[in-house]
C-alpha positions, 0 to 999 in steps of 0.5 A: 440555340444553346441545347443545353439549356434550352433542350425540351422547346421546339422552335417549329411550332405552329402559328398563333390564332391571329386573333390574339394580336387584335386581342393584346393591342387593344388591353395595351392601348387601354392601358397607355400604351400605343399600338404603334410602339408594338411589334406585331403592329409595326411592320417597320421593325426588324424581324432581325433586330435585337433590343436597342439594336446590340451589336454582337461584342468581341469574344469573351475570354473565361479568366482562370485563376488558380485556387490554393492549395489549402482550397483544392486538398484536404489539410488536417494538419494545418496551423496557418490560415483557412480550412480545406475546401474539401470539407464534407459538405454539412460538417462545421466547426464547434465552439472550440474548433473555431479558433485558428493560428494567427498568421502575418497580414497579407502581401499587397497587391502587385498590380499596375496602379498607374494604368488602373487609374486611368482606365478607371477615368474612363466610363464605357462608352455606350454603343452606336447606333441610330435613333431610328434603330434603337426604336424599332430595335425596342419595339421589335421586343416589346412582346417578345418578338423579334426573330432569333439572331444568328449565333456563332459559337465562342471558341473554347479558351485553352490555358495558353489563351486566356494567359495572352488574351484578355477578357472584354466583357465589361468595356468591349469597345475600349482599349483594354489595359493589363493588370496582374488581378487583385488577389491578395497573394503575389503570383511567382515570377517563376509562372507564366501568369505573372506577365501583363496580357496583352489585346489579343488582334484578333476579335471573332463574334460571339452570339448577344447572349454569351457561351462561358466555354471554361469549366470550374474545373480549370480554375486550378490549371493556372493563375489568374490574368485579370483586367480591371475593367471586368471588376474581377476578382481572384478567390485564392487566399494568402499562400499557407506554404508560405515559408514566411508564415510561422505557426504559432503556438495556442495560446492557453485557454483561460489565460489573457495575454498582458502587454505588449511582451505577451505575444502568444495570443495576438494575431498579428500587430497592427499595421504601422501609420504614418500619421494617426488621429487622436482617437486611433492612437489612443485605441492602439494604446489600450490594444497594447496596455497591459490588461490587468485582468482579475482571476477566475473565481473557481467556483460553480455558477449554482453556487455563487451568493452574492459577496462572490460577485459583489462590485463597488463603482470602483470596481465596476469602472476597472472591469469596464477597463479591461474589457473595453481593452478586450473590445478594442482588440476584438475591433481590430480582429485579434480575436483570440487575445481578447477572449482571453481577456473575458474568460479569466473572470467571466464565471463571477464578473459582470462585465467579463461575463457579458463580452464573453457571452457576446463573443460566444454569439457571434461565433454561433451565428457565424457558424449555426453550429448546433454545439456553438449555439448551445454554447452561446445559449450557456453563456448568456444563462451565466450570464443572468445568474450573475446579474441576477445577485446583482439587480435590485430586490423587489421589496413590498408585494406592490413593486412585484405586481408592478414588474410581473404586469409590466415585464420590467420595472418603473422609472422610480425604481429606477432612480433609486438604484445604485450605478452597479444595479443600473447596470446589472439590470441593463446587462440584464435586458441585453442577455435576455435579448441575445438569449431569446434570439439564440434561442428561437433559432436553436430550437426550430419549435413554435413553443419554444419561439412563444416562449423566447418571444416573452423573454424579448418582451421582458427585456423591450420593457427594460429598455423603454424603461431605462430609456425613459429613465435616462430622458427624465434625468436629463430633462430635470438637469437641464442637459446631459446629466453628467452622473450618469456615465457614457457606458450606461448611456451607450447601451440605453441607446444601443438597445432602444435603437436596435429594437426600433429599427428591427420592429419598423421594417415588419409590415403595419398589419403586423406591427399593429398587433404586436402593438398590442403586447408593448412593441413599437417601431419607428425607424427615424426614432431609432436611428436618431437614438443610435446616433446619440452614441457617438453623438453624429450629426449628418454631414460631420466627419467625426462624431461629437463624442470626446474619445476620452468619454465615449461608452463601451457600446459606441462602437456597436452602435455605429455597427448597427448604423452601418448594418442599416445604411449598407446591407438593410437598405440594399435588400430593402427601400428603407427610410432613412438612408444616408449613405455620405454619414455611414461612410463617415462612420465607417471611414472614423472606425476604420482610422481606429481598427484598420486591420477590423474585419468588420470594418472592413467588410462595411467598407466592401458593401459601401462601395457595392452600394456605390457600385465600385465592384473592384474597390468592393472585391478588394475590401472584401478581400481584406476582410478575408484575409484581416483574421484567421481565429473565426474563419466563418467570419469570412463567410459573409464576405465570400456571400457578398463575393457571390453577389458581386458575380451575380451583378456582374454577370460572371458566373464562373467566379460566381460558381467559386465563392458558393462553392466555398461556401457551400462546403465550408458554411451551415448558414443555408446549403440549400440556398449555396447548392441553387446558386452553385447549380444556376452557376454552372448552369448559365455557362452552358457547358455540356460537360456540367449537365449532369453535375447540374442536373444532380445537385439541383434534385438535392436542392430540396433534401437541403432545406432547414426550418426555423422556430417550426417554419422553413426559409421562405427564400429556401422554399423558393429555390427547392421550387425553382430546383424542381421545376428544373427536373420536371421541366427536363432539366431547363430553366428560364433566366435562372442568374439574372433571376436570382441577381433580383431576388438576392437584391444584387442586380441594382450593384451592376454598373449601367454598361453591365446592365445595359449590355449583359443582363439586358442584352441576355433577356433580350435573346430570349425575349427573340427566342420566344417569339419564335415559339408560334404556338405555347402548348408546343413550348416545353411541356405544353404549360411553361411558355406564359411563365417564361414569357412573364418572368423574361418581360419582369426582369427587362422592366427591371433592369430598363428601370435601373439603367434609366433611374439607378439608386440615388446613392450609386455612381453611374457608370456611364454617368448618362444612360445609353438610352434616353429616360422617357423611352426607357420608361416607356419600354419598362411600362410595355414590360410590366403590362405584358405581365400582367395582360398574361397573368391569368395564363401563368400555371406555376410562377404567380409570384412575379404579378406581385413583384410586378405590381411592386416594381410598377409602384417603384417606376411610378416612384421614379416618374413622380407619380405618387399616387400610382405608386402608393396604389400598386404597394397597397394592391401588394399589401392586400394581396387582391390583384387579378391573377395573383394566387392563380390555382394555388390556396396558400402563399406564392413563392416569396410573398412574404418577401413582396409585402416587406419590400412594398411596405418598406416603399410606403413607409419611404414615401411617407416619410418623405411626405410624397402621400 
């Protein structure tokens, strides 16, 4: 037994009253549950037997990898690419900080793609073992028994070790291939990492559950040596001494760089092609059009009347020009040049204005810097003071009435505006939007939420009216009016769909009343409405959208579709997922913006959702790597870097990326400083326990609050932080439990979930069974809430391995065990949870997450009628053992009920109640 995580539990306990056998079998039995399929009752198991009788695997090798120089020291003055990982922890960038020097893209990777290819053919064989074996080996855990098997302890790697051994972690059984890693910066041939590894001959035993004897501190001692079968990664960005790289002057602020000559403010050119479509060159060819763009005004806001910003139609489609220039630049990560573009005329153009308040936005939510959220904020208000000269005046006392009752105005108002008045009031209700958003996560006070909450109000109003504006106009034409211009239309629907689809994850009770103040949600309507952008349709390739015709806002749209497809719908059960038309979107937007951060990262979470983790880690390192202006932007690829090592069960890199972000990003440091902890923690070095034991009593100090309310996903680490003090410094399952809350264990690959998660889980299981009396486990009151959380998680991960989500690519293709007896042992699972319910003392979260997880194995059976029982029980709250002695909410409650109302919403749709 590891000491260190497990110190204060005394495996010499006394034994339980036999009476709690015959007590147990007969609540299973009344459940469906035979008392032969349990331990206790089935003398035939092995008192030795792990589940599905695991065979110890091979060693397991800590691949080193070597950070930069620009992440292991503190670098001023430097013009090239990232900041320094030393940064003080709490500090960031303001909006002027944010832009960084342009520098070259990236080398290629320098890997053997000959023989990755074949390995990848190759799906992990599942281990052998005999029916017989594998069913007393699952009875023998079904509670938590069976006894501890022996563990040997796994010799520590030295660095001339890990260069010549490989690591066996994923595959163990197969023949391992060498590969150079995937970072992204080529390894010198001068260092001793650049040859290939080699299968060390020699393999010893290492214990189910394995001891990473590698501390982060070693990263930087050498060079990674890699194999594609761990999908690993390497986290060291392009070289930033790399004489190659030339610094590059900034650009002057206010100034837009015209044309192919004005090289000053352009990140880098784009990639050359062999062969371009029709709408990737013509997208390239307004990225290097000259820009023509209008000089500033000089004059104050306060001051502008309206024949300062005044506009004809004429004028309004050269605006649109210049700026969906901006927009493809911005697309294609040369952010700097197309801020240029939008500041030279945005304090009295309408356009200008808007990309440059959006631009602005953004930056501050890439940072949550205070100073960039204030900025963001000023710019939408200029923003609305410009619109606002430019919307149509009520006239007559009755129209004012109309739009004071309603927060808008009416359809006929509507008709009777001009093409720059349509616009201004569209523009009007997208900044009052932005605003609103800004606003409630600014200011952190409920009277300010209340406030920006009418203000999205108003702006939902506009939208519904124009949307019903646009349905009237073409329904009395017969078709698509073709006066009204694909810009206006483009973000009609952007707004309508956005607002739908954000509404319809809210659960119903709440839906319900905010129905009442003119809110709706229907997600098929707005997906539906999103799709109008570009016109798609299911199945296509390419949208039905001329490229010569298509709005300003298109390519938002198609963002927001890929937000829904890929990052929504991998947290939640939404409706409406269809993962073949988002890579259809995603793969037209890249043809078009191939060096796109954006893009590139949605390309990363389609191949996490397909769990492809090396293709995910290699998109992911090409969206770090596409720009270095917004260097927060890369932030959100180094979360989802996190994510992949929880999936994978690889804690060490795991450690690297929230450390990375936990020194460089303001979003939550609560939640970076947890997971950096649980990283460290589950290696089980003892050389980390105080560092450990240290950051988890800071977790708390770290929380944040939001409109007046704090983070309920940072509520439940500060209490995960504290119960580890008070619990001498130890925890139960704290990686495989984060990879569940986090919503990343469903991107593990079958052998991962089969013989990593499932085979740790299962260790502990064993070792809680050794346990004979639960008032002598730890501090006399944690036995029940370890046994439930450890039972939660093996139901969970029998239920991936059995019924992965429709949309993944299995690895292996079938599961190493067969599907009825993986439902079985999950049932066995979720009921011993809730048997034990009334004992729980802390944790009283996991019976929700029990029954939600219960509704979703009844969903996979076909079971629909149970499984509509266990959402509503969850939607309710009224289940035996839920609240246990607590008053208000459990832990993560919230986050419960959104994903079983998300669950009902998909049966309903799917007509399945």
């Amino acid at each position: 037994m590891n000491l260190f995580r497990k110190s204060s539990i005394s495996s010499s306990a006394s034994s339980i009253d036999s009476n709690q056998s015959s007590t147990d079998a007969s609540s299973v039995s009344s459940k469906g549950i035979k008392p032969t399929e349990l331990p206790f009752l089935n003398n035939s198991a092995s008192p030795n037997s792990r589940i599905l009788n695991l065979s110890p695997p091979p060693p397991l090798q800590a691949p080193q990898f070597k950070r930069s120089s620009s992440q292991s020291s503190d670098k001023s003055n430097s013009t090239s690419t990232r900041r320094a990982s030393t940064t003080s922890t709490g500090s960031g960038s303001g909006s002027g900080s944010n832009k960084k020097q342009p520098a070259p893209p990236p080398p290629p990777h320098s890997s053997d793609e000959e023989s990755e290819s074949e390995q990848e053919d190759k799906p992990n064989p599942p281990r052998k073992s005999s029916p017989s074996k594998i069913t007393a080996g699952v009875a023998a855990l079904a509670v938590g028994t069976g006894a501890k098997s022996s563990k040997t302890k796994s010799p520590t790697p030295t660095a001339e070790s890990s260069e010549s051994e490989e690591s066996d972690d994923d595959q163990p059984q197969s023949t391992k291939k060498a590969a150079a890693g995937i970072s992204k910066k080529p390894v010198p041939p001068t260092k001793s990492s650049s040859t290939k590894s080699t299968t060390s001959t020699s393999k010893k035993p290492i214990p189910a559950v394995p001891v990473r004897s590698a501390s982060p501190e070693s990263f930087a001692s050498s060079t990674s040596s890699l194999s594609e079968d761990d999908d690993a990664f390497s986290l060291a960005p392009a070289d930033e001494d790399d004489e190659s790289v030339e610094s590059v002057p900034a650009p002057p602020k206010g100034k837009a760089h015209v044309g192919p000559g004005a090289s000053e403010g352009r990140a880098r050119p784009d990639p050359p092609r062999r062969k371009m479509s029709k709408a990737a060159r013509l997208a390239e060819e307004a990225r290097e059009s000259p820009a023509n763009a209008r000089p500033a005004a000089n004059k104050a806001l306060n001051q502008l009347t309206f024949e300062d910003v005044k506009l004809s139609e004429q004028d309004l489609r050269e605006d649109i020009g210049v700026v969906w220039k901006a927009m493809h630049l911005f697309l294609n990560s040369r952010m700097i040049e197309a801020e240029d573009i939008c500041t030279s005329a945005a304090d009295h153009r309408l356009y200008y204005s808007v990309g440059y308040a959006l631009i602005q936005t953004i930056k501050s939510l890439a940072t949550f810097e205070p100073s960039d959220l204030e900025a963001a904020i000023q710019c939408c208000k200029d923003s609305l003071v410009i619109t606002q000269l430019l919307r149509k005046k009520d006239h007559g006392l009755l129209e004012s009435g109309i739009r004071l009752a309603k927060g808008s105005t009416s359809v006929n108002s509507i008709k009777g505006m001009t093409t720059v008045q349509r616009h201004a009031e569209l523009i009007y209700a997208e900044c009052t939007l932005l605003k609103a958003v800004l606003g409630i996560i600014y200011s952190g006070d409920f009277i300010a939420f209340l406030k920006e909450a009418l203000n999205m109000r108003n702006a939902y109003s506009i939208y519904r009216v124009l949307a019903k504006y646009v349905e009237t106009t073409d329904a009395s034409y017969g078709g698509e009016d073709p006066t009204l211009d694909q810009d206006f239309r483009s973000g009609v629907f952007l707004g309508n769909g956005l607002i739908s689809v954000i509404l319809s994850l809210l659960p119903s009770t709440v839906l319900k009343i905010m129905e009442v103040f003119g809110f709706t949600g229907d997600c098929k309507y707005g997906l539906d409405t999103l799709m109008k952008g570009g016109k798609w349709t299911a199945g296509r390739k390419e949208p039905g959208m001329e490229v010569e015709r298509e709005g300003i806002r298109r390519q938002v749209c198609d963002m927001v579709l890929l937000v829904h497809h890929l990052v929504t719908a991998s947290y939640l059960p939404v409706g409406g997922v269809d993962v073949p038309t988002a890579s259809n979107v995603l793969h037209y937007n890249l043809d078009r913006y191939p060096n796109g951060v954006f893009f590139l990262y949605f390309a990363g979470r389609l191949h996490s959702t397909e769990t492809q983790l090396k293709d995910a880690v290699d998109a992911f390192h090409d969206a770090i790597n596409a720009q270095r202006e917004f260097i927060q932007l890369a932030h959100i690829c180094y979360w989802d870097l996190g994510l992949v090592s929880l999936a994978m069960g690889n804690h060490q890199k795991g450690y690297e990326c929230f450390n990375i972000l936990d020194k460089e990003s303001n979003w939550s440091k609560a939640i970076y400083h947890y997971a950096k902890a649980t990283m460290l923690y589950e290696q089980g070095n003892s050389k980390d326990r105080n560092q450990v034991n240290t950051m988890m009593k800071n977790v708390p100090d770290l929380m944040q609050r939001i409109a007046g309310k704090s983070i309920p996903l940072e509520k439940f680490v500060a209490r995960r932080a504290r119960k580890f003090v008070d619990q001498g410094n130890r925890l139960c399952l704290p990686g495989v439990e984060l990879a569940y809350v986090l919503n990343c264990i469903q991107m593990s690959p079958r052998y991962v979930l089969f013989e990593t998660h499932l085979d740790q889980v299962s260790g502990v299981l064993a070792d809680l069974h050794n346990v004979k009396d639960p008032k002598s486990y730890g501090n006399g009151d944690e036995y029940w809430d370890d046994f439930c959380l450890a039972h939660l998680l093996r139901g969970i991960i029998l239920r991936f391995i059995a019924h992965p989500e429709p949309y993944t690519k299995p690895r292996p293709e079938k599961p190493q065990i067969p599907v009825k007896e993986a439902d079985e042992q999950a049932m066995i699972s979720y009921n011993n949870v809730l048997k034990h319910a009334k004992d729980i003392v802390h944790d009283n979260h996991l019976v929700w997450f029990t029954h939600y997880e219960l509704g979703r194995l009844y969903e996979a059976k076909g079971e629909w009628a149970k499984a509509k029982e266990q959402f509503e029980m969850v939607m309710s709250g009224k289940m035996e053992g839920g609240r246990g002695k607590t008053k208000g909410k459990v832990s993560l409650q919230n986050m419960a009920i959104l994903r079983s109302n998300s669950a009902l919403n998909t049966l309903r749709e799917k007509g399945r109640i």
